[in-house]
Backbone as JSON Lines, residues from 0, in Angstrom:
{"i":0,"aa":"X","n":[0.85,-1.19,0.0],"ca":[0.0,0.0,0.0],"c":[0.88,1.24,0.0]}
{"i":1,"aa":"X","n":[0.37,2.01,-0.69],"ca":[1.06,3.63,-0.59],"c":[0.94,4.16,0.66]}
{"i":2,"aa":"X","n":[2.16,5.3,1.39],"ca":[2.35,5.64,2.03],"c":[1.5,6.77,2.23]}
{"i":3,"aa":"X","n":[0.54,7.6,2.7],"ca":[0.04,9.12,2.54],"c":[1.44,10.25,2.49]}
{"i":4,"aa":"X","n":[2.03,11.16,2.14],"ca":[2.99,11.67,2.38],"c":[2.16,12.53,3.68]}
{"i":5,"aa":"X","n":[3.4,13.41,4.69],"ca":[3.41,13.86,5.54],"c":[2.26,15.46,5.54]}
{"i":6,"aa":"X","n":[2.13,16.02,3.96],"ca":[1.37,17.01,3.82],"c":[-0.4,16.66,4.33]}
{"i":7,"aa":"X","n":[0.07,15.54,3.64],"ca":[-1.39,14.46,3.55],"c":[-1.67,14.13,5.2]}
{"i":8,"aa":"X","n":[-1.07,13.67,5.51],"ca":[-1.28,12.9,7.29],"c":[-1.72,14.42,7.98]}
{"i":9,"aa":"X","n":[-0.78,15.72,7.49],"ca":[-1.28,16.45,8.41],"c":[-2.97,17.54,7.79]}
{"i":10,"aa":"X","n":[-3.11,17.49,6.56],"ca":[-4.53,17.97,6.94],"c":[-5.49,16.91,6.71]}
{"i":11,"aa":"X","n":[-5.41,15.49,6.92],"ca":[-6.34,14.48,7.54],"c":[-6.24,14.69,8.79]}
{"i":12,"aa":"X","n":[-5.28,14.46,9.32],"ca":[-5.09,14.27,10.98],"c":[-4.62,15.25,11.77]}
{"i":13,"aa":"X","n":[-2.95,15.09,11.49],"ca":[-2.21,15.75,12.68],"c":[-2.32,17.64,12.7]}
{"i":14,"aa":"X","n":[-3.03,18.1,11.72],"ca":[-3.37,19.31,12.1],"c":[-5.03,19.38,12.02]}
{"i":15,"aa":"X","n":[-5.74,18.7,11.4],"ca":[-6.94,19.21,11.15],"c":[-8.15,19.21,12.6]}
{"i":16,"aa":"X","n":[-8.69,20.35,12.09],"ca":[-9.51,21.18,13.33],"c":[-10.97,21.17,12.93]}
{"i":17,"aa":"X","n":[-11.6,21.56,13.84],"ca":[-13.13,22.04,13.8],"c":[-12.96,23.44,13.64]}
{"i":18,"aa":"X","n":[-13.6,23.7,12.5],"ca":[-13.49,24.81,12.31],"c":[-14.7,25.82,12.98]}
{"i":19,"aa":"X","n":[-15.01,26.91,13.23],"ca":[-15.83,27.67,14.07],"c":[-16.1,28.73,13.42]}
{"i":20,"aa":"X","n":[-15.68,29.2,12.49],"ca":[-16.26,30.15,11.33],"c":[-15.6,30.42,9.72]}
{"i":21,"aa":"X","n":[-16.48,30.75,9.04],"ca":[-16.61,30.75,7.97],"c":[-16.65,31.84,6.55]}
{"i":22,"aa":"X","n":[-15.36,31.66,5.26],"ca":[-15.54,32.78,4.66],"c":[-17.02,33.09,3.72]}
{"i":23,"aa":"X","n":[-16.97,33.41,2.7],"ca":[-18.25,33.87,2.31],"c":[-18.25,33.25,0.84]}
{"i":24,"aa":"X","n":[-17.19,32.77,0.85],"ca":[-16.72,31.75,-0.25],"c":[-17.76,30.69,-0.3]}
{"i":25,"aa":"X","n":[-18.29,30.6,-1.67],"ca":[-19.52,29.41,-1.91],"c":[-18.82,28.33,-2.06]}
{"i":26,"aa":"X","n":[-19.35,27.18,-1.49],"ca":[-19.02,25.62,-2.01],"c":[-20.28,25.1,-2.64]}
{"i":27,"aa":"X","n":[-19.58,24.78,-4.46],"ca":[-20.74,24.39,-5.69],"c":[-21.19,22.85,-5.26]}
{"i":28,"aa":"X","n":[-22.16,22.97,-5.5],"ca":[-23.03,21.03,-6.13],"c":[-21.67,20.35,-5.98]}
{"i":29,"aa":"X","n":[-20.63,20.71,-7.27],"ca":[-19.51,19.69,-7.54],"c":[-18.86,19.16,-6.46]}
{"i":30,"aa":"X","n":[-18.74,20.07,-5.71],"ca":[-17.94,20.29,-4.93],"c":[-18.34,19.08,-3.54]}
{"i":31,"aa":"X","n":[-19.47,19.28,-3.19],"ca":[-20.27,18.74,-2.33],"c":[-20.75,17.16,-2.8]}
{"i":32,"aa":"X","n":[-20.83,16.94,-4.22],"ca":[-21.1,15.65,-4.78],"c":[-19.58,15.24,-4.64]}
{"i":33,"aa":"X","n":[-18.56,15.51,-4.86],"ca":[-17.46,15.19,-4.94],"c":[-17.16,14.8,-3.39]}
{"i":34,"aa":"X","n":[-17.35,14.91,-2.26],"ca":[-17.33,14.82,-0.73],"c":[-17.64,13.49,-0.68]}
{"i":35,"aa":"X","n":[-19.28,13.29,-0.97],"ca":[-19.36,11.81,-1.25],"c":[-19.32,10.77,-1.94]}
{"i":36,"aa":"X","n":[-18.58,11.24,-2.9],"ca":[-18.01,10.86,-3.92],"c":[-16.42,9.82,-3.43]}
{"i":37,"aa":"X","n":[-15.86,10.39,-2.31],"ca":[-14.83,9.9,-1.76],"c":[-15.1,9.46,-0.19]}
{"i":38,"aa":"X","n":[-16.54,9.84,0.21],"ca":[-16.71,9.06,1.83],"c":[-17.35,7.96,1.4]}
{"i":39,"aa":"X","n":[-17.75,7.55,-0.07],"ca":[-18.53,5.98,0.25],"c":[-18.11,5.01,0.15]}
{"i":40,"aa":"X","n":[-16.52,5.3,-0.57],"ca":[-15.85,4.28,-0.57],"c":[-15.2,3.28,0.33]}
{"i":41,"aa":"X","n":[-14.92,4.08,1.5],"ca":[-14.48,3.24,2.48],"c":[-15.4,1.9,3.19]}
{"i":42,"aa":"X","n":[-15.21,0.71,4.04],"ca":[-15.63,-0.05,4.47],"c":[-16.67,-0.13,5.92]}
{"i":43,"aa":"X","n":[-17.58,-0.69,5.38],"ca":[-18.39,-0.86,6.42],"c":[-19.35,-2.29,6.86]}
{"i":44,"aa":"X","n":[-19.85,-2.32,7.5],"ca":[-19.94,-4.09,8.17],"c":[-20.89,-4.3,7.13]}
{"i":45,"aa":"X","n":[-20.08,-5.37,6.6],"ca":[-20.88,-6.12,5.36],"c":[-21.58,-5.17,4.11]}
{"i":46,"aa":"X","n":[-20.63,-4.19,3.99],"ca":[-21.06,-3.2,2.92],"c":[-22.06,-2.45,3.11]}
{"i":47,"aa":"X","n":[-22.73,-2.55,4.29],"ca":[-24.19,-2.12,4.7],"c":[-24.59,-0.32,4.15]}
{"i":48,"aa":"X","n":[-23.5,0.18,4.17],"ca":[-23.73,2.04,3.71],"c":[-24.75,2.44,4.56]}
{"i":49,"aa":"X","n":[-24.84,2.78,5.51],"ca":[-26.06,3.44,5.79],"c":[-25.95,4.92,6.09]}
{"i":50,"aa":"X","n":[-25.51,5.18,5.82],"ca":[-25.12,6.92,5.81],"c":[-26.11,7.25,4.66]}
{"i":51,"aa":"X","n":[-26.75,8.72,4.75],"ca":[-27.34,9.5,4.0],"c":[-27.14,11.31,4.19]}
{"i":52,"aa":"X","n":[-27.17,11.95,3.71],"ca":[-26.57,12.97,3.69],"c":[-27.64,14.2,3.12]}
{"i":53,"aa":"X","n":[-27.66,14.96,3.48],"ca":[-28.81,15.92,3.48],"c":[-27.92,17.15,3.86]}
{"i":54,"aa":"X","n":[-27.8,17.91,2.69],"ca":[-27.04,19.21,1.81],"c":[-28.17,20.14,2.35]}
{"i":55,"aa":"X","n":[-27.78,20.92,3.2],"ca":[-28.74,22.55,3.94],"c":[-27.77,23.47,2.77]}
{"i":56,"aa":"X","n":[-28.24,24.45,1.89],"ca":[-27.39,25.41,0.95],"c":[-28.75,26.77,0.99]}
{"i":57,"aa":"X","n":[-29.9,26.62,1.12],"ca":[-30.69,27.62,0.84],"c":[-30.96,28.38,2.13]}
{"i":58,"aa":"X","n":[-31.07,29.89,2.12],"ca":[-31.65,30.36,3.36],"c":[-32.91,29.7,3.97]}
{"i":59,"aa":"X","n":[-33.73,29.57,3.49],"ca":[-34.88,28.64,4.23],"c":[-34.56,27.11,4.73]}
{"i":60,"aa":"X","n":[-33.71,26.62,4.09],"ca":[-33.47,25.35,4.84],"c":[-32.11,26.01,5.96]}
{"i":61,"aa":"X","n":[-32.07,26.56,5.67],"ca":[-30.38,26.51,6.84],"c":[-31.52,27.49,8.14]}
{"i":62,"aa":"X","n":[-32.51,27.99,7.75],"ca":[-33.33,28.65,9.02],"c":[-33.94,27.78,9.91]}
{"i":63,"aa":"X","n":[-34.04,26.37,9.0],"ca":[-35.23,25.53,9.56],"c":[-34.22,24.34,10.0]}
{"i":64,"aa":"X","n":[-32.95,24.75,9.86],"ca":[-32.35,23.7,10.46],"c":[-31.68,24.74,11.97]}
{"i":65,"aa":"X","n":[-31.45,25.51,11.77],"ca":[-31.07,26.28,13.12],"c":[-31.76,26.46,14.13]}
{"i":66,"aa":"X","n":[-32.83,26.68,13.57],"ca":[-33.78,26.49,14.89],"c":[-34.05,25.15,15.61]}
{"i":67,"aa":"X","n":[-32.91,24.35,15.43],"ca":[-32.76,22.6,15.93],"c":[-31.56,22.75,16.91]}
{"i":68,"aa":"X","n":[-30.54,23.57,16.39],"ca":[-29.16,23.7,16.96],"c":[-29.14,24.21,18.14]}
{"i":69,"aa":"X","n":[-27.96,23.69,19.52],"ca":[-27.86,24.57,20.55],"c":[-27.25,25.79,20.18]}
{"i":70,"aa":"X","n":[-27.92,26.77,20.95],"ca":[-27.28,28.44,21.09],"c":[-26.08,28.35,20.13]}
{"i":71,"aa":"X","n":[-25.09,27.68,21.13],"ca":[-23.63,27.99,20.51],"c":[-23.59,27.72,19.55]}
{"i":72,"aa":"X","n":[-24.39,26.78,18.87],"ca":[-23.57,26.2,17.04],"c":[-24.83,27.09,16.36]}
{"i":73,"aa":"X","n":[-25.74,28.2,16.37],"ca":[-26.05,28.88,15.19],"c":[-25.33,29.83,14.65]}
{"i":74,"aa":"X","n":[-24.12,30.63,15.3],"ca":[-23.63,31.81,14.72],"c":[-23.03,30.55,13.69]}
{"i":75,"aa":"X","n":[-22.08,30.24,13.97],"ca":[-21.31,29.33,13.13],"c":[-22.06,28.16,11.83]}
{"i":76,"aa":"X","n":[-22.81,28.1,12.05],"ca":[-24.14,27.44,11.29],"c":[-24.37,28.19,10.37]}
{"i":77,"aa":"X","n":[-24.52,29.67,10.42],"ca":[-25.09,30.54,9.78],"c":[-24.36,30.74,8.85]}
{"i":78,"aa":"X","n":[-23.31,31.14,8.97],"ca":[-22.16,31.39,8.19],"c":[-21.14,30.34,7.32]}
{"i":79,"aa":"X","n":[-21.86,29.22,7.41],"ca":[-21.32,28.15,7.01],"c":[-22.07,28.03,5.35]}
{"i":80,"aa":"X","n":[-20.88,28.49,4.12],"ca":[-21.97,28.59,2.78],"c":[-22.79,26.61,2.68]}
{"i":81,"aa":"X","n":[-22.06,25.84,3.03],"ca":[-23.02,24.95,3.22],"c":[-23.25,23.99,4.54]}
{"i":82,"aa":"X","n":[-24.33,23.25,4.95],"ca":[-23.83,22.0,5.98],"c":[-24.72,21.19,5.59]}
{"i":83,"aa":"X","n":[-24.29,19.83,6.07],"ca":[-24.54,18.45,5.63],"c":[-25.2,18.18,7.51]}
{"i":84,"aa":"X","n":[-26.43,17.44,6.84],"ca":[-27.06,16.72,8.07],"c":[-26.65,15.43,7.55]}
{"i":85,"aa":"X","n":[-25.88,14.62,8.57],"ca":[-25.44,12.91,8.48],"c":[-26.68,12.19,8.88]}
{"i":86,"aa":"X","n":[-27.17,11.27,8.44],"ca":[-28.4,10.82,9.18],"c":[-28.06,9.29,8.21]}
{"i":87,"aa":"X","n":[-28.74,8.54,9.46],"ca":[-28.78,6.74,9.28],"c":[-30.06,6.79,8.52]}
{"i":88,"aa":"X","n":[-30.3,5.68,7.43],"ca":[-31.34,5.17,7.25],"c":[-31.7,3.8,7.54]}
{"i":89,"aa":"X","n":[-33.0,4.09,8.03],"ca":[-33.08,2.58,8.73],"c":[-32.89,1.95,8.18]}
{"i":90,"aa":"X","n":[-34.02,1.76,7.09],"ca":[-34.16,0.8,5.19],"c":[-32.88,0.64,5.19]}
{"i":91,"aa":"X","n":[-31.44,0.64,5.33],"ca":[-30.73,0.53,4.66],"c":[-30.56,-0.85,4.33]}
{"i":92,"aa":"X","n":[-31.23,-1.67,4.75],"ca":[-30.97,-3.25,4.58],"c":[-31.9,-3.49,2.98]}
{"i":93,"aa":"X","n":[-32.59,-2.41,3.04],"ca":[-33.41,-2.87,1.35],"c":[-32.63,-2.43,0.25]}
{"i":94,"aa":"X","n":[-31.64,-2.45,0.65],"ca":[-29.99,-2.02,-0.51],"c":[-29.29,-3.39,-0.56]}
{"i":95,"aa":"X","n":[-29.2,-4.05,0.49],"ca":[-28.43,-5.36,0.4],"c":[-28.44,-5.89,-0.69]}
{"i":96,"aa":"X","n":[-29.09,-6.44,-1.71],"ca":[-29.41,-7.35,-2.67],"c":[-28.05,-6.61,-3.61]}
{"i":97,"aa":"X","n":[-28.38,-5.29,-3.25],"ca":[-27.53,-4.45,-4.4],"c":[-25.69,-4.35,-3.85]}
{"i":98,"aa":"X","n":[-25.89,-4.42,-2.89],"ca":[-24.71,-3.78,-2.18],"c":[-23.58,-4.85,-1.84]}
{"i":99,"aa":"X","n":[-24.47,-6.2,-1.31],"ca":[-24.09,-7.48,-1.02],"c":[-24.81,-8.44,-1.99]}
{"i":100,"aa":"X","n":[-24.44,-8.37,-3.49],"ca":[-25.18,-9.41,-4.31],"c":[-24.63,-10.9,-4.21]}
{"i":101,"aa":"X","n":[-23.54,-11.08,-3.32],"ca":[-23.37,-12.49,-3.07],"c":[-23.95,-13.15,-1.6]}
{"i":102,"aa":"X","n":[-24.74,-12.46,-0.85],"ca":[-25.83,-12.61,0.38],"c":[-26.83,-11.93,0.09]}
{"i":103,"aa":"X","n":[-27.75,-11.49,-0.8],"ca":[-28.96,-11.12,-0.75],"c":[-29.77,-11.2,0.42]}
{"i":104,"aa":"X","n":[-29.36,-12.19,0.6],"ca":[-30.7,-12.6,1.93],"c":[-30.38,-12.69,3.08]}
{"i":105,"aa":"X","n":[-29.4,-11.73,3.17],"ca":[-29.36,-11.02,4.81],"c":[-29.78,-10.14,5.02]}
{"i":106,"aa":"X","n":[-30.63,-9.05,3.87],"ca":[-31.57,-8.32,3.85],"c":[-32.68,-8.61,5.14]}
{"i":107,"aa":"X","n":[-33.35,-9.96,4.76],"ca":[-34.33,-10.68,5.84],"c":[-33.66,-11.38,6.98]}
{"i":108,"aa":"X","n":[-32.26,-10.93,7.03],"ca":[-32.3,-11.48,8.19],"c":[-32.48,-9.73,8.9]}
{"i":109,"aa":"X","n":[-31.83,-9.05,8.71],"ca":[-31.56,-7.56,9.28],"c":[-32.57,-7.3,9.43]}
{"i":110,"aa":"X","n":[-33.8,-7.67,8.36],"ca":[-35.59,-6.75,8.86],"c":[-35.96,-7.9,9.75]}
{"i":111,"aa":"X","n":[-35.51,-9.08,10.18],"ca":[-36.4,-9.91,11.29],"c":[-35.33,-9.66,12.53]}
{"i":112,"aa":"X","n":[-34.3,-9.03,12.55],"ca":[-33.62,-8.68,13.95],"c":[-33.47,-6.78,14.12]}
{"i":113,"aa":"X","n":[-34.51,-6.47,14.84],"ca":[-34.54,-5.24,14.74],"c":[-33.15,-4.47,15.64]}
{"i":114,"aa":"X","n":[-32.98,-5.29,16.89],"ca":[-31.73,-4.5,17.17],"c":[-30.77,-4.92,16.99]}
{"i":115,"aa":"X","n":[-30.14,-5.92,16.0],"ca":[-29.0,-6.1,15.22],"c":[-29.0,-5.5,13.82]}
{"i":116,"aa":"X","n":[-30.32,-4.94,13.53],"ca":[-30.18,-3.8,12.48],"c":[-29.49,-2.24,13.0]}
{"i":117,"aa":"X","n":[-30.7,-2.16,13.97],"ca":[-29.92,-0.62,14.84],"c":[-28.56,-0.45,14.98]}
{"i":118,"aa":"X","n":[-27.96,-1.71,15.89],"ca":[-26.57,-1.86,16.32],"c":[-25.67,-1.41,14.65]}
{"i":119,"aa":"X","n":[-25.75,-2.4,14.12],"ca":[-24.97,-2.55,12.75],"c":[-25.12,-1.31,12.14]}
{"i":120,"aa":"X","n":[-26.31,-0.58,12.11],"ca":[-26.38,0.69,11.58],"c":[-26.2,1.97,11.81]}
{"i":121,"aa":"X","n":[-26.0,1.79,13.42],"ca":[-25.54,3.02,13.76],"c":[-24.08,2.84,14.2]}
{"i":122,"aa":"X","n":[-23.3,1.66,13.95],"ca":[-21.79,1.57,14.27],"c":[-21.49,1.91,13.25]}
{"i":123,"aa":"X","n":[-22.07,0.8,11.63],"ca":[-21.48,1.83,10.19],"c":[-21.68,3.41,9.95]}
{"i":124,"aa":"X","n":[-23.13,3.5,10.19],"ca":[-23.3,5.1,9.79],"c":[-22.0,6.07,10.77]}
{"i":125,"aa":"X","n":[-21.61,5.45,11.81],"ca":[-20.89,6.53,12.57],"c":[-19.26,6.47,12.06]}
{"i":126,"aa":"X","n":[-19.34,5.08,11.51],"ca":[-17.52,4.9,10.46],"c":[-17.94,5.9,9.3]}
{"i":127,"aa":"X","n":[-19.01,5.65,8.92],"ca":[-18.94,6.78,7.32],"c":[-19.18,8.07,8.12]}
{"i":128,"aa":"X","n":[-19.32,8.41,8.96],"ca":[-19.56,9.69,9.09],"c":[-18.05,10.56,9.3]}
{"i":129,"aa":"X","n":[-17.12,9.73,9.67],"ca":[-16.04,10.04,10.06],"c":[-15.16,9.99,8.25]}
{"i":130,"aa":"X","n":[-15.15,8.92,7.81],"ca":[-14.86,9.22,6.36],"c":[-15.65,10.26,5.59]}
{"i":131,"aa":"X","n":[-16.47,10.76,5.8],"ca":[-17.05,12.03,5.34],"c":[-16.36,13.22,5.63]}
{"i":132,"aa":"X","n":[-16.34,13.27,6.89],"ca":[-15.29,14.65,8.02],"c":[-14.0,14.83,7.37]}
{"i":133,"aa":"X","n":[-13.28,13.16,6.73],"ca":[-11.92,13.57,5.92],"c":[-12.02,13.81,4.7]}
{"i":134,"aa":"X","n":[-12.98,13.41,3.98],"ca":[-13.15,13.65,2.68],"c":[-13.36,15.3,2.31]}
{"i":135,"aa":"X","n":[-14.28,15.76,2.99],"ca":[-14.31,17.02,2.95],"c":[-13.4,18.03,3.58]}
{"i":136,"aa":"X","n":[-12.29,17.48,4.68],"ca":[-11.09,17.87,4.32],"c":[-10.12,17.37,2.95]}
{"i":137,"aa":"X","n":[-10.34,16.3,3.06],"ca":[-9.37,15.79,1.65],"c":[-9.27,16.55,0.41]}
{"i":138,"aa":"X","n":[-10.8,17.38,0.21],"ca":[-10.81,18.09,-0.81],"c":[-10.47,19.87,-0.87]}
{"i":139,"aa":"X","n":[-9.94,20.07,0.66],"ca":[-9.29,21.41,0.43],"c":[-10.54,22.28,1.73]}
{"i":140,"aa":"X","n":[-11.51,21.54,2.07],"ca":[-12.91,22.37,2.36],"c":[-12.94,22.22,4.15]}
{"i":141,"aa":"X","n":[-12.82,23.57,4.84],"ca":[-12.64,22.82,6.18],"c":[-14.58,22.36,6.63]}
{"i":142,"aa":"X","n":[-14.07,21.82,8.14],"ca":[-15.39,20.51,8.13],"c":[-15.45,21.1,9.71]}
{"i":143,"aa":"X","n":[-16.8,21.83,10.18],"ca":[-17.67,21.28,11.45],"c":[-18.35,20.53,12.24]}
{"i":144,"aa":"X","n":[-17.67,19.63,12.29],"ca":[-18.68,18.56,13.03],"c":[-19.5,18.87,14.24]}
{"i":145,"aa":"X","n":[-20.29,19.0,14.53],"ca":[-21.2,19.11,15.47],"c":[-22.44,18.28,16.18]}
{"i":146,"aa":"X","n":[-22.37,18.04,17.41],"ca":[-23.56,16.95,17.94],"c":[-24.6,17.69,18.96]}
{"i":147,"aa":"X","n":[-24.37,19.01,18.88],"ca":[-25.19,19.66,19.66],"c":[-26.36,20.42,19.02]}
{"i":148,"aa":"X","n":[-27.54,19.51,19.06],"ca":[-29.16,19.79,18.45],"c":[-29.81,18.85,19.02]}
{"i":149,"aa":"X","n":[-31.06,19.12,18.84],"ca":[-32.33,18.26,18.95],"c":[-32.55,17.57,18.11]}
{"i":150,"aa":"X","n":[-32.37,16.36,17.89],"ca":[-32.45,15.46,16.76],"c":[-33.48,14.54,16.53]}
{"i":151,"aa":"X","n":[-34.54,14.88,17.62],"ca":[-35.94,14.76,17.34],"c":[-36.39,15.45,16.68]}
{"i":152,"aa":"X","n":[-36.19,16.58,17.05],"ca":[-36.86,17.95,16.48],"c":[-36.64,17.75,15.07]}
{"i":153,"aa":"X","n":[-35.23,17.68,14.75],"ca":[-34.17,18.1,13.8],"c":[-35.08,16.74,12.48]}
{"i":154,"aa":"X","n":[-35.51,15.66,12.98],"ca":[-35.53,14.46,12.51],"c":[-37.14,14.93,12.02]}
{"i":155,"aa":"X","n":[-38.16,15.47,13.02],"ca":[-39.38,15.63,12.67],"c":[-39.49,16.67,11.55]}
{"i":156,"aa":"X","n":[-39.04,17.93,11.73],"ca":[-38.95,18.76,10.4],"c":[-38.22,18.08,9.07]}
{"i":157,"aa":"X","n":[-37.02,17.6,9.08],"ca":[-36.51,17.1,7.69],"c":[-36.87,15.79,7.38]}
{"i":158,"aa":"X","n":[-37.05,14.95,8.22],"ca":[-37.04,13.36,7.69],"c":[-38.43,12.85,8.17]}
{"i":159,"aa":"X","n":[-39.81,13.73,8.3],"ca":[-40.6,13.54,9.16],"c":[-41.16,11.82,8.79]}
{"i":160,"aa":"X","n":[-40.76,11.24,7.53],"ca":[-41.22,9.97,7.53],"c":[-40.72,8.37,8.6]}
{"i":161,"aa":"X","n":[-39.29,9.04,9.34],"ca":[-39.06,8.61,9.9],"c":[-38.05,7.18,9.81]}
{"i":162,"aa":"X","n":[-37.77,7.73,8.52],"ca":[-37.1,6.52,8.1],"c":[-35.7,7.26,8.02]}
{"i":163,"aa":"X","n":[-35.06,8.05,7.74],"ca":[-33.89,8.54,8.32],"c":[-33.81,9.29,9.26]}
{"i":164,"aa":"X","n":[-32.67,9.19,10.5],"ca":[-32.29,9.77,11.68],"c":[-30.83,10.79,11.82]}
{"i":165,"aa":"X","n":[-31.63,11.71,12.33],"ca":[-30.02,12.35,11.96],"c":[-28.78,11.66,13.24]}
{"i":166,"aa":"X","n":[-27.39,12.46,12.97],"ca":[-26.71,11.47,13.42],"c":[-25.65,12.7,14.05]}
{"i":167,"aa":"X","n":[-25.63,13.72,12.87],"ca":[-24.37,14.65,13.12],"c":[-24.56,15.88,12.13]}
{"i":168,"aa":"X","n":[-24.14,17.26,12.87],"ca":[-24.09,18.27,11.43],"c":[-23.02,18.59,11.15]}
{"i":169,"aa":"X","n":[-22.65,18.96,9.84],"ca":[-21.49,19.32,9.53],"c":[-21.62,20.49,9.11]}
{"i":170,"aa":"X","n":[-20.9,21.44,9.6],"ca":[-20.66,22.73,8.67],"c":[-19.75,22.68,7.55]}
{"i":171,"aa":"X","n":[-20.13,23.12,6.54],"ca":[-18.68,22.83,5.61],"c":[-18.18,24.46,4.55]}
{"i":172,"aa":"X","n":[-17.0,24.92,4.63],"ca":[-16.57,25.8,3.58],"c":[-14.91,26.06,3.69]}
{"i":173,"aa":"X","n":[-15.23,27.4,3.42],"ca":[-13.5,27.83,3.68],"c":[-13.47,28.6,4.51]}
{"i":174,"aa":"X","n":[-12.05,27.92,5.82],"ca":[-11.79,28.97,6.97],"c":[-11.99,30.28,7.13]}
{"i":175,"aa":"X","n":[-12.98,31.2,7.84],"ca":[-13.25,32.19,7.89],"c":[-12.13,32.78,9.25]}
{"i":176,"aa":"X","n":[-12.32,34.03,9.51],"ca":[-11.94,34.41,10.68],"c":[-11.02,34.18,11.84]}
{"i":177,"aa":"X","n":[-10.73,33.71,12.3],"ca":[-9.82,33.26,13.84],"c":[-10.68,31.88,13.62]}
{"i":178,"aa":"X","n":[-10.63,30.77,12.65],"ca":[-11.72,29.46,12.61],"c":[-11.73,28.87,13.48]}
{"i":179,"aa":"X","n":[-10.06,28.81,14.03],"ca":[-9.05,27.95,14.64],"c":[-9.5,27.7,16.46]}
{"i":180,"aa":"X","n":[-9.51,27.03,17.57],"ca":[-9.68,27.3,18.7],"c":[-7.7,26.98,18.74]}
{"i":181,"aa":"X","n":[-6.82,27.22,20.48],"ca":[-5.81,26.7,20.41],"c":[-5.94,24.85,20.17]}
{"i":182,"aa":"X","n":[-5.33,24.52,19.97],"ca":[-4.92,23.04,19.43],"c":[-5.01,22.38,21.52]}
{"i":183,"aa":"X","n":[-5.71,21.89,21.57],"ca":[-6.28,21.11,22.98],"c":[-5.32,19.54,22.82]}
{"i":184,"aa":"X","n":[-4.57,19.06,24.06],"ca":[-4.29,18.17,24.44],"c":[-4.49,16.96,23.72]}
{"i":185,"aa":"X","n":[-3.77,15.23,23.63],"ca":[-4.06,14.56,23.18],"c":[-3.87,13.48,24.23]}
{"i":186,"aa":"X","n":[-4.58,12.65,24.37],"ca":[-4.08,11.74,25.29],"c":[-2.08,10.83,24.96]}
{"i":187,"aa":"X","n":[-1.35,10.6,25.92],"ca":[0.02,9.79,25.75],"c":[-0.15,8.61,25.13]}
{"i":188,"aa":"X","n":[0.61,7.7,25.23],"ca":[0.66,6.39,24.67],"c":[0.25,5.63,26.17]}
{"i":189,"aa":"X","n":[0.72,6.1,27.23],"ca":[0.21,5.24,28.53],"c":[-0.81,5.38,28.89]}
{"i":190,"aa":"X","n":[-1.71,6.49,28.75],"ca":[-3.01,6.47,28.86],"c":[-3.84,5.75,28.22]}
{"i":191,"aa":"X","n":[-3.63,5.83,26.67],"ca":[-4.45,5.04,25.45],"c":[-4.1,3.73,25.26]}
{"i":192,"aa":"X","n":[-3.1,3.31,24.97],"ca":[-2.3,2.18,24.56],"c":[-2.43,0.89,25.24]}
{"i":193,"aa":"X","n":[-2.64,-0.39,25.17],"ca":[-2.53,-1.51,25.8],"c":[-1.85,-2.44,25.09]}
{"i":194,"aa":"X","n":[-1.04,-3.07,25.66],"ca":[-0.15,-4.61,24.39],"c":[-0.64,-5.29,24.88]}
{"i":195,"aa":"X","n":[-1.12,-6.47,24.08],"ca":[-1.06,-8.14,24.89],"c":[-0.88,-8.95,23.77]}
């Protein structure tokens, strides 16, 4: 396997931030199709995909999604030329046939075990959500992740059928302002680390 070079490691990882505000710089369709264009590729339990993605770009939807958000994440919301609501779909098992054409018929097993559907679907949706967060760094665009909303609320206005759940928002554009917070602590190797 190829190595990432060191430019690469650091705006995937070793520098990349939550960003907290935003220039006025638009991010196009392309731009945004291109995001998941490179988060669906990665792996998830038994190919399952359950990630869905829901693009806020118009003043009326970015109003009707703020009024979901805590206090602190609307200035930054606002100013964000786009954000992505991450949300699970339950259905995602009525993709199997397509997704997993050499098990089709674990489709029926996933709709006759309801919380080994949940489990499975909200452990993948939360791996793609994280390959999403780099992708849209990968492509130059900084990324807000945020878990602070009502996602009932958030779920009854956009997805009121109830078949997708949101999961996470993302703000997405180009670094505005002071974006940056200082760079916060990481845990050691003796804290995290275990051999056996």
């Amino acid at each position: 396997m190829d190595l990432l070079d060191d430019a690469g490691r650091a705006l995937l990882f070793t520098e990349a931030r939550t960003a907290n505000s935003f220039a006025p710089t638009p991010v196009t369709d392309d731009e945004l199709s291109r995001i998941w264009e490179l988060a669906k590729w990665p792996p998830t339990a038994a190919n399952v995909q359950p990630l869905r993605v829901l693009y806020v770009r118009t003043d009326e939807g970015r109003k009707r999604l703020v009024q979901h958000l805590n206090e602190g994440n609307r200035a930054k919301t606002e100013s964000a030329p786009a954000v992505a609501v991450l949300a699970m779909d339950t259905r995602f098992h009525d993709h199997i046939p397509t997704l997993l054409p050499f098990r089709p018929e674990l489709k029926d097993v996933f709709e006759a075990q309801e919380e080994m559907r949940e489990s499975t679907g909200r452990f993948s949706a939360a791996l793609q959500a994280g390959y999403f967060v780099l992708a849209v760094r990968a492509l130059g665009l900084a990324a807000g992740p945020m878990g602070g909303f009502d996602a009932a609320a958030l779920d009854a206005e956009f997805f009121p059928d109830g078949q997708w759940r949101s999961l996470l928002v993302v703000n997405i554009g180009h670094p505005g302002e002071n974006p940056w917070f200082d760079r916060l602590p990481r845990l050691d190797h003796s804290d995290a680390l275990r051999w056996a």
